[in-house]
N, C-alpha and C positions, 0 to 999 in steps of 0.2 A: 475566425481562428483564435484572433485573441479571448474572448471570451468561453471557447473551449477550453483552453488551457486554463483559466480560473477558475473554472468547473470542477477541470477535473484535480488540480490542488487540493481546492479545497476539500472535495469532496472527500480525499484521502485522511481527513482529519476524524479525529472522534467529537471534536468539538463544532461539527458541520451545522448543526441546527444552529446555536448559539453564533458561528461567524457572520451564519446571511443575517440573522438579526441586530447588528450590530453595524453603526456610521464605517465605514470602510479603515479610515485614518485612524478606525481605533482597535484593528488588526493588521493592520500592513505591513509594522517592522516584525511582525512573527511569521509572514508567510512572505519574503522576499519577493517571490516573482506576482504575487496581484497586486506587485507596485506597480506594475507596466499598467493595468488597467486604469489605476488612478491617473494616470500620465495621460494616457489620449483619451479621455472626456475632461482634464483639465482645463479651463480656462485662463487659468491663471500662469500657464508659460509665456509670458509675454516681458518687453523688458519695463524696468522701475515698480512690477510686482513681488511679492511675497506670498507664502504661504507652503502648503506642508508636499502640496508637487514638484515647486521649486527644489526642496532639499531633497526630493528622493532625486530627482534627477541632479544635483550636482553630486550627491550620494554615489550615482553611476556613473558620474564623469569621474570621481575621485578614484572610483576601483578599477577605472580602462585607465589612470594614470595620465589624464586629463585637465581635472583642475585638482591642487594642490591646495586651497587656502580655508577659511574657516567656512562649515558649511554656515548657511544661517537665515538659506532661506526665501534671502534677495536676490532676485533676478537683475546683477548690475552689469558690470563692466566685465568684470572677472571671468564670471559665470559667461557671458557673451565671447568673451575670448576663449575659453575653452571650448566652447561651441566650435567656434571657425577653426579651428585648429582641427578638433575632431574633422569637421566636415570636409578639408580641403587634404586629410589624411585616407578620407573615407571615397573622393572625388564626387562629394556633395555639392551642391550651390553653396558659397561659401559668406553668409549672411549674417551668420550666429541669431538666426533665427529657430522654434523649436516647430519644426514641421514633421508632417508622418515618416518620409522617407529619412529624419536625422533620426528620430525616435525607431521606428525598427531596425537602425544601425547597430545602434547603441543597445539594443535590447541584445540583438545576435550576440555582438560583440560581449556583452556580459555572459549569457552565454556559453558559450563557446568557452569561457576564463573559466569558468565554474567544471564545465567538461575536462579541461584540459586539469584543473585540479584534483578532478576524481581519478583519471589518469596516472597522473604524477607521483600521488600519494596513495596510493591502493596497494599499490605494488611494496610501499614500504611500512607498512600495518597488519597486525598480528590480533587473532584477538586476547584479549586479556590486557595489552598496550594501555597505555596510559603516558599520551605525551600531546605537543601541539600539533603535530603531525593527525593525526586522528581525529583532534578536532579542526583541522583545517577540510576534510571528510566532511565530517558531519555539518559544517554551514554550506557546503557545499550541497549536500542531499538537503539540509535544510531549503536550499533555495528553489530547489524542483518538486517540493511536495512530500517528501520520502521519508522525513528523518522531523518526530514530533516531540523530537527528548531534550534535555536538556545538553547545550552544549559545554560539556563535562572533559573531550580530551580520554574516555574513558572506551573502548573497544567491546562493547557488551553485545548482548542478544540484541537490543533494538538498532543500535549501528549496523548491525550484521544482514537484521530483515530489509534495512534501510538499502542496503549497496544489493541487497539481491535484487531490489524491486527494482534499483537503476540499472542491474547487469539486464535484466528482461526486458526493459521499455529502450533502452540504448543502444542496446546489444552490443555492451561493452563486456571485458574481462576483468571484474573488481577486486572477487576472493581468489583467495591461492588455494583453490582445489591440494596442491601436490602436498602444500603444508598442513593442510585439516586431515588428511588419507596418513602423512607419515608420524602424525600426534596420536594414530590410533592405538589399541593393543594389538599386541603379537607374540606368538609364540615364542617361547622361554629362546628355542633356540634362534631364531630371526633376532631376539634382543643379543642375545652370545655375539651372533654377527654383525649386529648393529656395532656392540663397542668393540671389536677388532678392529671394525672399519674407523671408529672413531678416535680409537687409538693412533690407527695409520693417519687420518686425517693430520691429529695434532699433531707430529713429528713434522709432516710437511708443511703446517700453517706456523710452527718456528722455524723450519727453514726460512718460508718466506717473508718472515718477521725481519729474519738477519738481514736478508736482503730488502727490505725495506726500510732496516733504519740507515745501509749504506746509500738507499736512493735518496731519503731525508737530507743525509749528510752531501753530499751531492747536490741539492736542489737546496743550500742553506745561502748560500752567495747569492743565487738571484733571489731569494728570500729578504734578504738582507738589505740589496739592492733597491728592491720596490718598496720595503718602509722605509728605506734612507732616503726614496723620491717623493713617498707619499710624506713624511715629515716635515719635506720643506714646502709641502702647501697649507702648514695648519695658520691659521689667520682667515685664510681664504673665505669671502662670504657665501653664503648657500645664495639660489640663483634656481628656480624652477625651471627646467631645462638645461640649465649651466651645463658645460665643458670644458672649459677652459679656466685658466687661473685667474681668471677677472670674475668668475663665480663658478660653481657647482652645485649641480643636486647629489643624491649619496651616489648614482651609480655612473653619471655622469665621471664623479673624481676618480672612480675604479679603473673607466674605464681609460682615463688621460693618464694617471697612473704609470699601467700594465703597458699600456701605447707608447710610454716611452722606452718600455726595455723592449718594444718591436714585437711587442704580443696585442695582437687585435683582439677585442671581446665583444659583445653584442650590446646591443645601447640600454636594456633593462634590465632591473632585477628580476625578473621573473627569466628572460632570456639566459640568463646570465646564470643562472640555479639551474634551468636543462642545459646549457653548455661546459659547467663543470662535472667534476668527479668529486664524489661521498668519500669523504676519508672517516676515521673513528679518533685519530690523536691529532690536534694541531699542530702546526707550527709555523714560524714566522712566514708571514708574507702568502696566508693561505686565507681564504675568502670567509666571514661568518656570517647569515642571515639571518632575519628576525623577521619576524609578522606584527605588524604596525597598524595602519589604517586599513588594510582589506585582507581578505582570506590570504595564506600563500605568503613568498616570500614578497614582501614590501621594502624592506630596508636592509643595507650590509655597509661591510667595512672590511678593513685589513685587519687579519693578526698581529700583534707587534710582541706576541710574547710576556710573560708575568699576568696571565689573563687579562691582560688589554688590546681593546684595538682603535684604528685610526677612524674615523667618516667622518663624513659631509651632512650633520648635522643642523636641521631646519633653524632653531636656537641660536647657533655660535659657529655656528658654518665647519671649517674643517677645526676635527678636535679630538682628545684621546679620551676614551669610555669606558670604564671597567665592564666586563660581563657578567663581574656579579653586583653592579648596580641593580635593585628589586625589577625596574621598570624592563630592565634590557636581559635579565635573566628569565623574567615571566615571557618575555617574546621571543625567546632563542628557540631556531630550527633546528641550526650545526652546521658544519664546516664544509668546503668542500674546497679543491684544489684545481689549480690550472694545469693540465698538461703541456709540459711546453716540447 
């Protein structure tokens, strides 16, 4: 089976003659999934080895939010402990050894991440778009074969063939039909009624503007509240796995946070981005995410208002970050809000 699936990857490529004749390792990080191939005829997953199967596979423990630390290759301690962890999360033999049944764990479970990303983010892309969002998309078709362009952020015709060929082989629902049908032409008079309707629209979308900036005003005190809680953790050192004030990792401290004004949240950033709500204006004590080390949201923090926010920062543990710092403005998703 595995090697079907590398077939037929590859075969999607224009460049199919040139990949078979070529040492594997020296197309692998362009076609993500015939990394799995390299993985089980490896020999070298063993522990106190090196070499370039070791880092795809800490590569996939890094984006199942596994192992945290520098990839580099070495099969030591690290890499062994994220193993065990995976495997007794997974109700593997828990050995931190790298056997078949850990290895197509771990493949599913990748996955499934990349499924669940086409998902997520489909629904909020247009074409003509041009954001991270769109190219959180395309490394994701990148990874099943589909999508041979550049990852650009950029909503074009080959993005477009890319999510059809995933809508057929998945039998997923990628494009919005409803918005490609209502961007068509139409008669002079269906436009006449279009902008009446639009008109009517905007009257009610400032109605509900006014009442939303009284909901703002309303929800500004527990706003307040949780950067007054989240403030008195800055010092705090980062902690891979952390929850508590003797260390944290970023979502970990979100979630110790929000736990103290008696709002429960789900223990990952990615959980944590489907359990909130999209807003379009911030404001204090409202959640911001970024894409860091894997597709998708990887990292967040608190608003704290004057475009700063608070997290738990690998570097300096808990600490304030402007968003228009270059690093954390190129990674910014957007906002979204806790309904309490």
């Amino acid at each position: 089976m595995l090697n079907g699936t590398v077939e037929h990857v590859v075969k999607r490529s224009l460049l199919y003659g040139y990949v078979l004749s070529q040492p594997l390792v020296a197309y692998v990080d362009a076609y993500p999934e015939l990394q799995n191939k390299l993985l089980f005829e490896s020999e070298q997953l063993e522990f106190g080895k090196h070499g370039e199967a070791i880092r795809i596979l800490q590569q996939k423990l890094h984006t199942l939010s596994y192992f945290d630390n520098n990839i580099d290759g070495k099969f030591g301690i690290l890499t062994e402990h994220a193993l065990k962890n995976f495997q007794a999360e997974h109700s593997l033999t828990i050995n931190g050894k790298v056997n078949e049944d850990t290895l197509k764990a771990i493949i599913k479970d990748e996955e499934q991440e990349y499924i669940d990303q086409l998902e997520n983010f489909s629904d909020e892309i247009r074409p003509g778009m041009y954001n991270a969002k769109v190219k959180i998309v395309q490394k994701s078709l990148q990874y099943f074969g589909y999508y041979e362009g550049e990852l650009d952020g950029i909503y074009g015709p080959i993005t477009k063939q890319a999510l059809q060929i995933a809508e057929d082989e998945h039998k997923m629902d990628l494009i919005d039909d409803t918005y490609l049908t209502s961007n068509a032409p139409v008669e002079k008079k269906k436009k006449s009624e279009n902008v009446q309707q639009r008109n009517e629209e905007s009257v009610e979308e400032k109605q509900e503007a006014a009442k939303e900036v009284k909901k703002v005003r309303i929800e500004g005190n527990d706003g307040a509240t949780i950067v007054q809680e989240a403030r008195s953790q800055i010092g705090t050192p980062y902690t891979w796995g952390g929850t508590s004030p003797s260390g944290f990792d970023c979502s970990g401290f979100i979630q110790y946070v929000y736990q103290q004004q008696g709002v429960q949240l789900p223990r990952t950033v990615s959980d944590i981005w489907n359990f909130s709500t999209p807003i379009s204006n911030r404001s204090v004590g409202d959640l911001v995410f970024f894409e860091t080390y894997k597709p998708g949201p990887s990292h967040m923090g608190i608003y704290i208002g004057d475009g700063k926010f608070i997290h738990a920062g690998e570097s300096n543990g808990v600490e304030i970050s402007e968003l228009t710092n270059p690093y954390w403005e190129a990674r910014y998703l957007g906002a979204k809000r806790v309904n309490q």
